[in-house]
N, C-alpha and C positions, 0 to 999 in steps of 0.2 A: 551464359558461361562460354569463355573461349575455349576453342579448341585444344589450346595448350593445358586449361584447365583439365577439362573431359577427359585428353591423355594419363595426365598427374592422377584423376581421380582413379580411372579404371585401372590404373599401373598398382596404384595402394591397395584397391580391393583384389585386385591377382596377386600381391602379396599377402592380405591378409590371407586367403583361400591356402597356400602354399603351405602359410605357418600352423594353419589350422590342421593342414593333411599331415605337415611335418611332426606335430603333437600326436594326433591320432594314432600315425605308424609307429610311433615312440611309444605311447601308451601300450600299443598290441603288442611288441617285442615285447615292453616290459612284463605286459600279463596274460603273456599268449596261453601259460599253464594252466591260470584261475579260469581262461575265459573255453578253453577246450574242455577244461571239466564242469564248467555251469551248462556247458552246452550238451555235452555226454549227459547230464542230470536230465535238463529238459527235455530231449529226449527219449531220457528211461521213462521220465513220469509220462510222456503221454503212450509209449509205450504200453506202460502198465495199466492205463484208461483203457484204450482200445481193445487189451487184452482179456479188462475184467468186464467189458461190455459186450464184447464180440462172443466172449469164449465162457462167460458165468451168467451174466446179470439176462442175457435174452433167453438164454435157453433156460436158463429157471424161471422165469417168466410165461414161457409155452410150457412147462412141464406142468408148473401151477395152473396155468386155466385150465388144461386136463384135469389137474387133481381136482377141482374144484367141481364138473362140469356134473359127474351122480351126485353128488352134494345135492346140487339147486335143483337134478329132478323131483328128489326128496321132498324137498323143500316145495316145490311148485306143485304138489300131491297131498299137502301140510301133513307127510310122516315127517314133523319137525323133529322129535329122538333121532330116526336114521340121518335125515339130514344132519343134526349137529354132530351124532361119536361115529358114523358111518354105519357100514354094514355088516365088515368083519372082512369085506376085500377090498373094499373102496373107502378112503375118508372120506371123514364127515369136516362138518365146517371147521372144527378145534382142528382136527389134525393139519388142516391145511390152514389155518393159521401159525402152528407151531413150526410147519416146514417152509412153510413161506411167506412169512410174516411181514418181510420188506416191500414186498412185489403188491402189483396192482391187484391181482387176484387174491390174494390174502389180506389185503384192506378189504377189500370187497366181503371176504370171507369172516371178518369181523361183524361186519352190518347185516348179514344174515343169522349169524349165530345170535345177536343179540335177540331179532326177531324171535328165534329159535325158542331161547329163551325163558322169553315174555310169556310165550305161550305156554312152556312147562312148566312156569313159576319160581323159575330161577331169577329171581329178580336184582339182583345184584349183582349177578354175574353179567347180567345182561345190560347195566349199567356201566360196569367195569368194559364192556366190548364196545359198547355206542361210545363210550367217553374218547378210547383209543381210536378210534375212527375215523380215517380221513380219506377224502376224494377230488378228483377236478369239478367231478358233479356237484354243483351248488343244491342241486335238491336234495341231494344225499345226503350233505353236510347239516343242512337244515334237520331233515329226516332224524336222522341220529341224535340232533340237539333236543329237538322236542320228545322223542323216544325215553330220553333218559326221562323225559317228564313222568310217563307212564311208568318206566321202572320206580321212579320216588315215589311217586302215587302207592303203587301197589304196594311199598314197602311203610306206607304210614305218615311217608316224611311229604305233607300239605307244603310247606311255604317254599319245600327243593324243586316238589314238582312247579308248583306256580314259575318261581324264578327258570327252569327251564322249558316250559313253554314259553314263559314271555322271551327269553334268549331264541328260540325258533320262531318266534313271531316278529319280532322285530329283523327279522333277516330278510323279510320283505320280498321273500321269494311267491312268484304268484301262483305254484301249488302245494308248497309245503306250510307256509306264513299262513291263510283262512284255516287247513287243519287247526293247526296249534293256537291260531287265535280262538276259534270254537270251546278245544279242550282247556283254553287258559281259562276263557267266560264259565263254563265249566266246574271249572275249581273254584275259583273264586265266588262261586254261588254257592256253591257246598261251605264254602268256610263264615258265609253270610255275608260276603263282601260285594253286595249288588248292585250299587254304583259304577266299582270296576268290573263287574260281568259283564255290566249293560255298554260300559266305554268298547270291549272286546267286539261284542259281538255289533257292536254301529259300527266297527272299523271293519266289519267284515261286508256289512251291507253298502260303506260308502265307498272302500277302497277295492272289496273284490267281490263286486256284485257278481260277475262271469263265473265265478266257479263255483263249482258242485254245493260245498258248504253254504254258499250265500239264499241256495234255495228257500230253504225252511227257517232260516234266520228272523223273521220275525216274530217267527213260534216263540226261540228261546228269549230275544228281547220282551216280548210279554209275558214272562215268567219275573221278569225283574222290573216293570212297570209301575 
């Protein structure tokens, strides 16, 4: 390309560039109002982020692990009653559910009420808490899914529990999954389905020899032999 070209060509492109700023500052005059008020918005909203994270969402979040904190003495003593309605000056796991239901510590305060629960014979209620339950902790989430197993169980309903143990077993976590595969073989033996007992508990001897469960594991496979 000649010289004279290169000229012509970079002369065009500094024109285009001009026309392009010429639109642009056209365009802002035109919508300098729209665009100071989208920007006043954006703004508010993070504004109002910062405000409801800085000034509500943490400190109810430390108020709650307090509230929580005589709960799981309770608990870790298995006075599951006081742990779950409290004491009469400290909540129990419900109350701090009810006040801080959003927060990490009030999910958490679900997975032990259910516990709670289980153990009084509240079995549905304690279904109704594991079901609601959620965490980052992958073994927790497990936990609670096969939990609901034991609340079906106790309440009669064989083929709810089955299906939520096999939902916690197939989550393939390597200390909640051998549980729940256990109590799936379990079930399944009880309802005379010993084929699938015996499938459970070889998954637990091939897939999770290491853990606790796989010890005595051939005990229960020769029950369905």
């Amino acid at each position: 390309m000649s010289d004279k070209s290169q000229m012509d060509q970079a002369e065009k492109s500094l024109q285009d560039v001009e026309i392009a700023l010429s639109r642009t500052e056209q365009f802002i005059e035109k919508n300098q109002k729209t665009i100071i008020t989208v920007a006043l918005v954006i703004l508010g909203v993070v504004a109002l982020v910062w405000a409801y994270n800085s000034l509500y969402r943490e400190p109810l979040k430390k108020e709650a692990q307090a509230s929580i904190f005589n709960a799981q003495y309770y608990f870790e003593v298995d006075s599951f009653n006081l742990a779950l309605n409290g004491d009469g000056m400290n909540d129990g796991f419900l109350a701090v559910i009810d006040k801080y239901g959003s927060t990490p510590a009030g999910e958490l305060a679900k997975y032990y009420a259910g516990i709670c629960q289980l153990n009084l014979g509240q079995f549905a209620e304690a279904k109704k808490n594991f079901d609601s339950f959620s965490s980052d902790d992958d073994a927790l989430n497990t936990m609670a899914k096969g939990l609901i197993g034991d609340a079906e169980s106790e309440l009669g309903n064989t083929e709810a529990a089955i299906a939520a143990y096999k939902k916690a077993a197939n989550a393939d976590n390597a200390i909640a999954s051998p549980i729940f595969l256990k109590k799936l073989g379990d079930a399944y033996r009880a309802a005379g389905k010993k084929a699938e007992a015996k499938a459970a508990y070889q998954t637990i001897k091939d897939k999770y020899s290491r853990s606790n469960v796989a010890r005595d594991i051939e005990k229960s496979i020769a029950t369905v032999d």
